[in-house]
C-alpha positions as CSV (number, residue, x, y, z in Angstrom):
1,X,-9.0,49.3,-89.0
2,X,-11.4,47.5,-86.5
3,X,-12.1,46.9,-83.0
4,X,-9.2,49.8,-82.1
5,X,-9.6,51.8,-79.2
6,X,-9.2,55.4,-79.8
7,X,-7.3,58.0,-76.9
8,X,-7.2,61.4,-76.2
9,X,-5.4,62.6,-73.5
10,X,-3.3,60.2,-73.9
11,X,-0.2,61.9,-73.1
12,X,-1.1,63.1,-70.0
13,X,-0.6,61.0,-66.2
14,X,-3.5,58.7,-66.8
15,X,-3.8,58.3,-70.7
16,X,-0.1,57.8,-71.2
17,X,0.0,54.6,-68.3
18,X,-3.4,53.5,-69.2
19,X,-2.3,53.3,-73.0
20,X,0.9,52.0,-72.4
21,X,-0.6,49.7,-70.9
22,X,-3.1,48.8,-74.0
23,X,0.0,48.9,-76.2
24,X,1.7,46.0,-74.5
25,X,-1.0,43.7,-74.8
26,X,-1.1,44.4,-78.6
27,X,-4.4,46.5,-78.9
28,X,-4.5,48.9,-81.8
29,X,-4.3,52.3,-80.2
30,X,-5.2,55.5,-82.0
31,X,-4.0,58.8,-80.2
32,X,-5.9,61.8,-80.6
33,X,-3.8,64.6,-80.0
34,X,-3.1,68.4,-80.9
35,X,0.4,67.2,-81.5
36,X,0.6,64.0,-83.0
37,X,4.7,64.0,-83.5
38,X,5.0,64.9,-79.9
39,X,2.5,62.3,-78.5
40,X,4.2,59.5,-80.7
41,X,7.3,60.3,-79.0
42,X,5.7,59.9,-75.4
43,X,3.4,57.4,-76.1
44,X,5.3,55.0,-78.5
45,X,3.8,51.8,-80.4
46,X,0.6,53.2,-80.7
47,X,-1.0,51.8,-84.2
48,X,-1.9,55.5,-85.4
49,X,-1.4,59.0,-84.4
50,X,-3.3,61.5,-85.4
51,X,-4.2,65.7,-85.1
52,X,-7.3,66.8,-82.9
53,X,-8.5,70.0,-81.6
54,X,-11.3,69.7,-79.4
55,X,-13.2,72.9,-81.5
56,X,-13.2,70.6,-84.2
57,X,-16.0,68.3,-84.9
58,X,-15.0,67.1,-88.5
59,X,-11.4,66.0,-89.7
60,X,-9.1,62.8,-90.4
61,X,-9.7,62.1,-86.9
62,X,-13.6,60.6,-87.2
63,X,-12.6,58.2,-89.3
64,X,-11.3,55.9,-86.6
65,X,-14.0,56.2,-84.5
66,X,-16.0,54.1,-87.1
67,X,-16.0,50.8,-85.8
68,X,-14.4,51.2,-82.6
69,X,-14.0,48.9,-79.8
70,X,-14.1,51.9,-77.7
71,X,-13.4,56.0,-77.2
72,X,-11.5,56.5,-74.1
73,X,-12.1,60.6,-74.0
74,X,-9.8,61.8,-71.3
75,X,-8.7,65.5,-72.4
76,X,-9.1,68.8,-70.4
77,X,-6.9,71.5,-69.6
78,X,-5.2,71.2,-66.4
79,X,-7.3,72.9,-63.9
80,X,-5.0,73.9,-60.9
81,X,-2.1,74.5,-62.6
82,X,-1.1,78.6,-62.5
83,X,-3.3,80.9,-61.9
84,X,-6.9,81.4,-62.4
85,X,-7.7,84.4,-65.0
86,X,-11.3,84.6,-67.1
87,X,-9.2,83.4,-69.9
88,X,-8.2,80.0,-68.2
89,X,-11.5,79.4,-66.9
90,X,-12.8,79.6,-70.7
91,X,-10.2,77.3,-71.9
92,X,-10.4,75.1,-69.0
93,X,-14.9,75.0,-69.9
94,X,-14.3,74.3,-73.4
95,X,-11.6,72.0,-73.1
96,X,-14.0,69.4,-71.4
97,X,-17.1,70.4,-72.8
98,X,-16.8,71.8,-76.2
99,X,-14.2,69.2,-77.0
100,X,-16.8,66.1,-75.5
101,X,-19.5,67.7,-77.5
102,X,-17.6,67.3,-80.7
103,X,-16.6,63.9,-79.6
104,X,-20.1,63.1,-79.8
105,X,-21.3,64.5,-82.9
106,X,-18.2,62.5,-84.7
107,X,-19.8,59.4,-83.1
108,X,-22.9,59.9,-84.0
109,X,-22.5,60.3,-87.4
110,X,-20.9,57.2,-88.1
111,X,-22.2,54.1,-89.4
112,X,-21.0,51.6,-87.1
113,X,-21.1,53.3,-83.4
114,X,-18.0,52.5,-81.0
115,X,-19.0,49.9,-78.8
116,X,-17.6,52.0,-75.4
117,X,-17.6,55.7,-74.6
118,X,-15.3,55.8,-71.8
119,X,-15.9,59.6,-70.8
120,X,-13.8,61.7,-67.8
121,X,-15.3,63.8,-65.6
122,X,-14.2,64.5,-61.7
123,X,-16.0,64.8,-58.2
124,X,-16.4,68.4,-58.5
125,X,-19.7,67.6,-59.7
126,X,-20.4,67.3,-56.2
127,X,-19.5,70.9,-55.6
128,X,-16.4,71.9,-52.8
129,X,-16.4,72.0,-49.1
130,X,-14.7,73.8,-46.5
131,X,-14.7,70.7,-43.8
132,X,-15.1,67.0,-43.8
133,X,-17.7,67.2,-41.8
134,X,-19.6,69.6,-44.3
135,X,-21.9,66.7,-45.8
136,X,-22.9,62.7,-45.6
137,X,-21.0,60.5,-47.6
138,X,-21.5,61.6,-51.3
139,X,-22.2,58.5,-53.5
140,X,-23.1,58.9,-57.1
141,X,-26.6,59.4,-56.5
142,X,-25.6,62.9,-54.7
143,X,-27.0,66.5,-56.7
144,X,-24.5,68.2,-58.3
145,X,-23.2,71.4,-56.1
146,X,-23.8,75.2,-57.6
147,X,-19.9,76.5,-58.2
148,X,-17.7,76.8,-61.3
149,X,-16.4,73.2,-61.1
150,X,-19.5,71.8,-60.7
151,X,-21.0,73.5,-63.5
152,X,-18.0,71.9,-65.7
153,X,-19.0,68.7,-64.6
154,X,-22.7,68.6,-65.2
155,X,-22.1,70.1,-68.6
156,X,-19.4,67.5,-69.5
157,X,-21.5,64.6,-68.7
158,X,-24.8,65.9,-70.3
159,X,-22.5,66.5,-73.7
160,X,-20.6,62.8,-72.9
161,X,-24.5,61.3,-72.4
162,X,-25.4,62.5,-76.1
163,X,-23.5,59.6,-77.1
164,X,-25.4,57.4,-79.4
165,X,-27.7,54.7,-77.8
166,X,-26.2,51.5,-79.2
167,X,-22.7,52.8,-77.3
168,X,-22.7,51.8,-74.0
169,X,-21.5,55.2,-72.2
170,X,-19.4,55.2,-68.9
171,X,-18.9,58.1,-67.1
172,X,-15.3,58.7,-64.6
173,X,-16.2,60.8,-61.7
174,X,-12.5,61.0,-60.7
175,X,-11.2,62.0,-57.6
176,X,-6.9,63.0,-56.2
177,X,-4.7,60.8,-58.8
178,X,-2.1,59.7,-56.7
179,X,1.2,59.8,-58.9
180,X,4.4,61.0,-58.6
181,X,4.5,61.9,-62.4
182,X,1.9,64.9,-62.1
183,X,-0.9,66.2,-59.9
184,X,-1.4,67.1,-55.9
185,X,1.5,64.4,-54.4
186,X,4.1,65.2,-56.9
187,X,3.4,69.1,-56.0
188,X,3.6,68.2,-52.3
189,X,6.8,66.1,-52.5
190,X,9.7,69.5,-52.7
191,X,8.7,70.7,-49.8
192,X,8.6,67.8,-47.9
193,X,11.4,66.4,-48.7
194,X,13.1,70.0,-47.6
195,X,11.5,69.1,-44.6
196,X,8.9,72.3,-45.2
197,X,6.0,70.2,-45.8
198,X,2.8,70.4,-44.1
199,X,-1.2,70.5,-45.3
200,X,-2.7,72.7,-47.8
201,X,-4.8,75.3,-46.3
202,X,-7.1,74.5,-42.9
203,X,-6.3,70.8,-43.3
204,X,-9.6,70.3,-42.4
205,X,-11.1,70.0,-46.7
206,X,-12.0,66.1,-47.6
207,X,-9.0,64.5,-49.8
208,X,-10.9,62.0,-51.8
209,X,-8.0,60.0,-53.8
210,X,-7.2,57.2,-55.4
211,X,-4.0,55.4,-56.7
212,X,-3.3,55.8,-60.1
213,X,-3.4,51.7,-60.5
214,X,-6.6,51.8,-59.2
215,X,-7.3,54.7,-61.8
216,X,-6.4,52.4,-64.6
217,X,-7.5,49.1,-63.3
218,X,-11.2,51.0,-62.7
219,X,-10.8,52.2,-66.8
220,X,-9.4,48.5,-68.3
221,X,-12.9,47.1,-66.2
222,X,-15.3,49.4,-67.9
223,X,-14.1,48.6,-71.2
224,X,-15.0,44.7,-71.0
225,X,-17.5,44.9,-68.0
226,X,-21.1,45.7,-69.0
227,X,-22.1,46.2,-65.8
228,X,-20.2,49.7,-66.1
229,X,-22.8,52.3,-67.3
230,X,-23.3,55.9,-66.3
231,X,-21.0,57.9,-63.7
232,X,-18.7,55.7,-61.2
233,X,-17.0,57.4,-58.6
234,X,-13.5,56.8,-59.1
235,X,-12.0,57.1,-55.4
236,X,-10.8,54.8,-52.6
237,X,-13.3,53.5,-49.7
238,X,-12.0,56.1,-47.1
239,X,-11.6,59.4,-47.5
240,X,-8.9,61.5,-45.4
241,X,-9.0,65.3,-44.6
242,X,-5.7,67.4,-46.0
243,X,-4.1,67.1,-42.3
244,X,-4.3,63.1,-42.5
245,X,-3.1,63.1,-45.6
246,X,-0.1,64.9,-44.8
247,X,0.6,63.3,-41.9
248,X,0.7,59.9,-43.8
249,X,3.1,61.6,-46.1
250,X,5.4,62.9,-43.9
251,X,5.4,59.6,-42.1
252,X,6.1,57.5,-45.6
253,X,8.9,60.0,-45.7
254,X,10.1,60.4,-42.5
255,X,9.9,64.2,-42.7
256,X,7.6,66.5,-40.4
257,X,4.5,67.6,-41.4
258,X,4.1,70.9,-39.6
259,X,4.0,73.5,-42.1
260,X,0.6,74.4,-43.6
261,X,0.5,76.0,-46.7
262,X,-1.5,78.9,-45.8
263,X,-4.7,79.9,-48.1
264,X,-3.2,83.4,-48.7
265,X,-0.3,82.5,-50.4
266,X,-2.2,80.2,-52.6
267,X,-4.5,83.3,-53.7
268,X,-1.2,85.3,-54.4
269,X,-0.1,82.6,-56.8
270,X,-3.6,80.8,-58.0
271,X,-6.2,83.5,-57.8
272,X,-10.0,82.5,-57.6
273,X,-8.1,78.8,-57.8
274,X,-7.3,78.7,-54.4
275,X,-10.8,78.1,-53.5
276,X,-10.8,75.1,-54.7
277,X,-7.4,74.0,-54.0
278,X,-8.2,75.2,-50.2
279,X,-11.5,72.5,-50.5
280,X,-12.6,69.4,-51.1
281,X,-15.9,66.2,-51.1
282,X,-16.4,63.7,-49.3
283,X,-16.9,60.9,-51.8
284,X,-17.2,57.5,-51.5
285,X,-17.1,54.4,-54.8
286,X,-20.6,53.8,-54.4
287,X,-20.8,51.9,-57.8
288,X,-17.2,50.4,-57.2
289,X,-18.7,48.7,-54.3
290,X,-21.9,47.3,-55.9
291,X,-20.1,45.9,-58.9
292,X,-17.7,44.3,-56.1
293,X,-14.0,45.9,-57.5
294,X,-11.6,45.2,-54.8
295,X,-9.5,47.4,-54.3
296,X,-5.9,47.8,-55.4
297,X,-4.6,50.3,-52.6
298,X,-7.3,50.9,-50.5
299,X,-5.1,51.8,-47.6
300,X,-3.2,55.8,-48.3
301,X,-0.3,55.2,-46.1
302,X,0.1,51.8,-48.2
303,X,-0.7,53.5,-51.6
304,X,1.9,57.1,-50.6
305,X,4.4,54.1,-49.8
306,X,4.0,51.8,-53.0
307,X,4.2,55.3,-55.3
308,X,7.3,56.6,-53.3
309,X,9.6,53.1,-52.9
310,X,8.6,52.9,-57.0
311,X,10.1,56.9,-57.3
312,X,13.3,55.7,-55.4
């Protein structure tokens, strides 16, 4: 097989849309996935599924990356999903860094190098911050912050920037997904439509987000464009803090928005997670905006209301 493009996370919110997409323009799609027989059934059409663990850097798997138009690595354990034990924060390491190292020894050992590394990574490279107000716009030129996440991050993209040199290497510094298939909005929609919705925490952390057709748009660009090299900063142009964004939810809704989810009852059910759930950056597309991508949904009230008349 040439010029396929070779996916793995591609059953989760992004990889399944964004190869779904692929599918129905007729590219040749290879799924990398733990569970082949399960991803074939989500992901459908694909031209070959086949099994990957990220602790494996040898198997059936390499031989697709020989050749390929381009490796779209998107898998990582969920990282603010249940609660935060020593064993969670190992898996959620590995997941991104071990697996992105063994990513990278598969490519390099090949004889013709994929053309694209397409690698995720996620704005808590910037580190996490208790207030809007807490730091300057952070562009990708910002250092990398001192906690857990941000230690994830700068390890991920060191291991994704291994890649060979004749394989042009993009890095996705993503921000808030917003989707209603997965991720903070769909966790924020119960309680507001019960009318018990409000913001997470002080309401006063950054919410750096972006729509999830924005999310893929950003991908299908760096695979052709190459102009795209390095990290990118995948968020909108304006930031909100947790309050705003709530607000604009509840109005898209026509609920209230007066309930905060305090920080307590995040640590009963997240552990250490809830500092990070309780935070956010302050990040703004710095690259987006030199390379001149307009914008998909650069408005959030516009973006909540597009993803919640699409849910109806």
């Amino acid at each position: 097989m040439e010029g396929q493009i070779v996916i793995t996370g591609a059953t989760g919110v992004i990889g399944s849309e964004l190869a779904r997409q692929l599918i129905a323009e007729g590219e040749n799609i290879v799924v990398l996935s733990r569970s082949p027989e399960s991803a074939s059934a989500k992901v459908p059409g694909a031209a070959a599924y086949t099994s990957w663990n990220y602790n494996n850097a040898e198997g059936e798997w390499t031989n697709f990356l020989e050749g390929a138009k381009a490796v779209i690595h998107l898998a990582g354990k969920p990282l603010l999903e249940g609660r935060w034990s020593e064993e969670h924060k190992v898996e959620s390491y590995n997941s991104r860094v071990v697996g992105t190292r063994n990513i990278v020894k598969a490519m390099q050992k090949t004889s013709r190098k994929p053309e694209v590394f397409i690698s995720a990574s996620a704005i808590g490279y910037y580190g996490a911050f208790e207030n809007c107000t807490d730091t300057s716009d952070l562009d990708e030129k910002a250092p990398a912050g001192g906690d857990f996440l941000s230690k994830i991050c700068v390890d991920w993209e060191k291991a994704a920037m291994e890649a060979p040199g004749e394989t042009r290497t993009v890095i996705l510094r993503t921000g808030i997904v917003l989707s209603t298939k997965g991720g903070m909005l769909q966790q924020m929609l119960m309680p507001f439509n019960l009318f018990l919705g409000g913001p997470v925490g002080s309401g006063s952390q950054c919410i750096s987000w972006l729509h999830i057709d924005d999310e893929i748009a950003i991908i299908r660009q760096a695979l052709d464009n190459p102009s795209y090299k390095g990290p990118v900063n995948l968020v909108a142009p304006q930031p909100v803090s947790m309050k705003e964004f709530a607000q604009d939810l509840g109005a898209v809704l026509f609920r209230p928005s007066l309930i905060p989810v305090p920080k307590f009852a995040l640590q009963l059910l997240m552990g250490e997670g809830a500092e990070y759930a309780t935070k956010g950056q302050k990040v703004v597309p710095g690259m987006l905006n030199n390379l001149g991508y307009r914008f998909i949904h650069p408005s959030l009230r516009e973006a909540l209301k597009n993803l919640l008349e699409k849910k109806r």
